[in-house]
Rosetta silent file (secondary structure, phi, psi, omega in degrees, C-alpha in Angstrom):
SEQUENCE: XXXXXXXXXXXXXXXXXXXXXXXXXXXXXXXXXXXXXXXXXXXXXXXXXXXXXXXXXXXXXXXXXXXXXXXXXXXXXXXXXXXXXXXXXXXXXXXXXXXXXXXXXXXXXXXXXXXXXXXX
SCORE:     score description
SCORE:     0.000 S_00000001
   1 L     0.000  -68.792  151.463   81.360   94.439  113.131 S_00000001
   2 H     1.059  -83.573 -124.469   82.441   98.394  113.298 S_00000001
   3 H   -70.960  -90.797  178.391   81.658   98.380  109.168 S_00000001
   4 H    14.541  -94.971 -171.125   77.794   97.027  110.169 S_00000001
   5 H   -18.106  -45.451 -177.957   77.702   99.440  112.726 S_00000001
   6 H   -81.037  -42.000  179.199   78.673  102.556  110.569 S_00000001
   7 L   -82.231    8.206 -157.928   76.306  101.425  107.831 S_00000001
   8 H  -106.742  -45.554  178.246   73.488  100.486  109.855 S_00000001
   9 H   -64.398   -2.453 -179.943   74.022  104.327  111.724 S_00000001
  10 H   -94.539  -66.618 -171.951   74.435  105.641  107.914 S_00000001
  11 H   -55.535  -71.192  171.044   71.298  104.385  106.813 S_00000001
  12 H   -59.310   -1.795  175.584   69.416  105.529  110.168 S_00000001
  13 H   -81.033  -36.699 -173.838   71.187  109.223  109.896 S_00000001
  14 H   -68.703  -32.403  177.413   69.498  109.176  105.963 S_00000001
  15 L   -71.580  -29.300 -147.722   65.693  108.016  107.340 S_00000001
  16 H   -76.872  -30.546 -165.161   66.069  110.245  110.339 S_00000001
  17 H   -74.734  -24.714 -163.522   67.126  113.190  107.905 S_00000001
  18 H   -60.925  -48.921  169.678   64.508  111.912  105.342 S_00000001
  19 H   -63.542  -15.370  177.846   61.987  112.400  107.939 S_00000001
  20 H   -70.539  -28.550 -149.459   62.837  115.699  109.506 S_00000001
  21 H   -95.027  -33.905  176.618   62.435  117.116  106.318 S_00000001
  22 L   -34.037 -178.981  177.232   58.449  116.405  105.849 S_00000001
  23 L  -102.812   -9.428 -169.819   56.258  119.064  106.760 S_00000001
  24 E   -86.587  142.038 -147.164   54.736  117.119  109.459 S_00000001
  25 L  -111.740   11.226 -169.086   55.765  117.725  113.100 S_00000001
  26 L  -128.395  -23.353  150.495   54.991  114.154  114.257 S_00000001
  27 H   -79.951   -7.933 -176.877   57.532  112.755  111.455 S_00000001
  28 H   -79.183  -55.779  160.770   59.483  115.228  112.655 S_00000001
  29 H   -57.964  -46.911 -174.285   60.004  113.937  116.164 S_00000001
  30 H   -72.615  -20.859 -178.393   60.251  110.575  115.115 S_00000001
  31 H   -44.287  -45.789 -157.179   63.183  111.868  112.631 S_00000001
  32 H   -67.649  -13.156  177.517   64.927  113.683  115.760 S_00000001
  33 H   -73.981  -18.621 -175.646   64.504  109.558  117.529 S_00000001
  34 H  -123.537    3.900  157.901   66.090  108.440  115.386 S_00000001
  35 H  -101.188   15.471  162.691   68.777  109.856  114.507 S_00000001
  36 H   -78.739  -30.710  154.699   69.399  110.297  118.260 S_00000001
  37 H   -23.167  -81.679 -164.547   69.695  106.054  117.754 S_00000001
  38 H   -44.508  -50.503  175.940   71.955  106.637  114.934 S_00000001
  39 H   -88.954   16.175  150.051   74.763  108.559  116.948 S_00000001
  40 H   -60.287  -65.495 -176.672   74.374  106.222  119.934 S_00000001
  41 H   -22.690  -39.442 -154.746   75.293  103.622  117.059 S_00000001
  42 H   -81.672  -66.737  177.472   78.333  105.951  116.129 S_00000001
  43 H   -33.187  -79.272  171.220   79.128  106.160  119.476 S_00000001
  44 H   -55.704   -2.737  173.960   79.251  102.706  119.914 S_00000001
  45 H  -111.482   -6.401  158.451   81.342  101.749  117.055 S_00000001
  46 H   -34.727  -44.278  177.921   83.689  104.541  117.842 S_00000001
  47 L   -97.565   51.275 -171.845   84.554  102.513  120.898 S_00000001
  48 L    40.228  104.971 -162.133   86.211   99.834  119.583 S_00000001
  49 L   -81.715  152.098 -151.266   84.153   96.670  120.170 S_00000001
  50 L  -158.370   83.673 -163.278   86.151   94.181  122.083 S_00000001
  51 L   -99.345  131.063  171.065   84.172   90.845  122.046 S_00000001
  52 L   101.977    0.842  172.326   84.287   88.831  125.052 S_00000001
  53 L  -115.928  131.636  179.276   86.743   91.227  127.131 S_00000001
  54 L   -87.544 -163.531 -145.818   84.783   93.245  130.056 S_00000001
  55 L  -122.905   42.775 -168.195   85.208   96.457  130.516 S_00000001
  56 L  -107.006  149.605  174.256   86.644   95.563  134.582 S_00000001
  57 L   -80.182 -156.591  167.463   90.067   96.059  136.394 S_00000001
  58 L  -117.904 -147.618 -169.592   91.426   92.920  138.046 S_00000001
  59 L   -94.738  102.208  154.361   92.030   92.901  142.419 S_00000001
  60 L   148.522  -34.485  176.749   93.907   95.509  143.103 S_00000001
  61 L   107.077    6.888  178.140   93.040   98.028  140.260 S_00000001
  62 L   -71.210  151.505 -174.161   95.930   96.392  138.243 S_00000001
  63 L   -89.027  153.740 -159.601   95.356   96.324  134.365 S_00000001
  64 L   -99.768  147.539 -165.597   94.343   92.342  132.909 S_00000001
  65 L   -91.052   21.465 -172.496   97.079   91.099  130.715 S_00000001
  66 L  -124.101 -175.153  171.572   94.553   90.366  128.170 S_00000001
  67 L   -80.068  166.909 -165.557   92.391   93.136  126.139 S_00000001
  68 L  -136.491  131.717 -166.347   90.089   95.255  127.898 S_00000001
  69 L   -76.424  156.190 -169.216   86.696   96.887  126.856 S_00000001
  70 L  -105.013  134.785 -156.102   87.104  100.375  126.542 S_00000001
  71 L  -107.260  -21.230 -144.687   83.873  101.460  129.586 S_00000001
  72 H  -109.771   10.415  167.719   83.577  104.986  128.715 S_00000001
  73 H   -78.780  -58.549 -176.256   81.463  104.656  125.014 S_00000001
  74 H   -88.952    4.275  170.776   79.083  102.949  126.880 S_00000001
  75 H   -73.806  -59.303  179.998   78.884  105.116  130.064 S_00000001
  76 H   -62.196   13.151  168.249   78.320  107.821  127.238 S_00000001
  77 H  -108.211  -35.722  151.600   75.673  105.849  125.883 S_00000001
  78 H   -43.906  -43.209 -167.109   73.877  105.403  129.330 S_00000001
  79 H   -95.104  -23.090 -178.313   73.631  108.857  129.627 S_00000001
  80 H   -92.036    3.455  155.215   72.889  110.220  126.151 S_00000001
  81 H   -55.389  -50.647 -174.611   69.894  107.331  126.138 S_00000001
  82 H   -72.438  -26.709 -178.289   68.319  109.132  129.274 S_00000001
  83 H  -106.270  -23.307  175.902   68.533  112.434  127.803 S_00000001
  84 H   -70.795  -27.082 -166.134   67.677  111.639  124.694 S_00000001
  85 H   -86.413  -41.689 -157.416   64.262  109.571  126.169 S_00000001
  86 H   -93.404  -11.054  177.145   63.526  112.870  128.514 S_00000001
  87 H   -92.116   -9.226 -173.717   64.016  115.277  125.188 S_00000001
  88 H   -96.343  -35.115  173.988   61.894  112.802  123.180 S_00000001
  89 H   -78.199   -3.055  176.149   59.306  113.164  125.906 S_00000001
  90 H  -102.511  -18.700  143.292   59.145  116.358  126.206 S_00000001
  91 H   -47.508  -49.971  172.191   58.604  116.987  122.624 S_00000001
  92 H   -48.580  -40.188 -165.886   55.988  114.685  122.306 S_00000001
  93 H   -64.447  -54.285 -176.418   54.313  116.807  125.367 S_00000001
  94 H   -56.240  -37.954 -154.875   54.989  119.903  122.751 S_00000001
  95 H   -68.700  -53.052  178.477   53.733  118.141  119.885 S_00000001
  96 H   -78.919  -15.267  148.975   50.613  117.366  121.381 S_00000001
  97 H   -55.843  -28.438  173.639   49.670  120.434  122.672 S_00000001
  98 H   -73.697  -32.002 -178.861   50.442  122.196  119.041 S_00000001
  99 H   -67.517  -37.548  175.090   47.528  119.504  117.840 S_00000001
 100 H   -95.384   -8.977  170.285   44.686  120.717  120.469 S_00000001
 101 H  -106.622  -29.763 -167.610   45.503  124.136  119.709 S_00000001
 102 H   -99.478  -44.683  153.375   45.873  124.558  116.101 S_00000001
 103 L   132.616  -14.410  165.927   44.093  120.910  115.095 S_00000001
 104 L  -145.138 -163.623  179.948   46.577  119.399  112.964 S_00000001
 105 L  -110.108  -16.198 -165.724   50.638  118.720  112.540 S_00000001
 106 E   -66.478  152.441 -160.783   51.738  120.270  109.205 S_00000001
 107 L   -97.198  -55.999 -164.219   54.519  122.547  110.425 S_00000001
 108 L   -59.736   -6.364 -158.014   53.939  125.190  106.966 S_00000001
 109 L  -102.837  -25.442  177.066   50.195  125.383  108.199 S_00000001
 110 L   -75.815  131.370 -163.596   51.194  126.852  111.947 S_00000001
 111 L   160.511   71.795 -166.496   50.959  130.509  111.768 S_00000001
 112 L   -96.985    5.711 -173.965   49.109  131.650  114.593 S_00000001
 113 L  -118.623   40.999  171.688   50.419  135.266  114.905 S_00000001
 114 L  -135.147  154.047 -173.446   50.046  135.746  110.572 S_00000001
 115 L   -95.290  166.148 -174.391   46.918  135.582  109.055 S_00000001
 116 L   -71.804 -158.431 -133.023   46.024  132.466  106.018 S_00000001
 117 L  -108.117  -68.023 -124.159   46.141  133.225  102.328 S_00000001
 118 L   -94.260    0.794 -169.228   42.826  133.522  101.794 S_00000001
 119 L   -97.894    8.418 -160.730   41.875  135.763  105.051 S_00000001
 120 L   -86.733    0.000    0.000   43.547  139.153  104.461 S_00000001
């Protein structure tokens, strides 16, 4: 399951990089979602997947004589979800404000304190 994991987080590191690389600032954003996906993925196969074992102590705080989910890949998956959702929203808020002032997305095309080719 790991091997999945790493190729499926391989694959999404390659779109997200494919996409960052456009010129467009709206492929751009979706690049940085998704390769904030891809290292949750990483994350999660990092923490050894354990199927069918929680990630709980038994009464008393004693450790269960059986295996045990390792808790703290996905506490660090709770939290880099939440930050990752409030940095993807606050781009978008950036994105769309660069669109009402300048009128499009190409990133080589933004140049509001240089003048165009053709204006000097």
């Amino acid at each position: 399951m790991e091997t999945v994991l790493a190729l499926l987080s391989g694959i999404l590191t390659a779109c997200a990089v494919w996409l960052m690389l456009s010129g467009n600032l709206l492929r751009f954003l979706f690049g940085l979602l998704l390769l904030s996906n891809a290292v949750n993925l990483a994350i999660f196969a990092a923490g050894r997947l354990t199927e069918g074992a929680p990630p709980l102590l038994e009464a008393g705080g004693a450790l269960p004589g059986h295996d045990m989910a390792n808790s703290l890949p996905q506490a660090l998956l709770l939290t880099a979800i939440v930050i990752g959702f409030g940095l993807f929203a606050f781009a978008l808020a950036l994105t769309i404000r660069a669109y009402r002032s300048f009128g499009h997305l190409e990133v080589d095309r933004m140049r509001l304190a240089e003048p165009e080719e053709g204006e000097r």
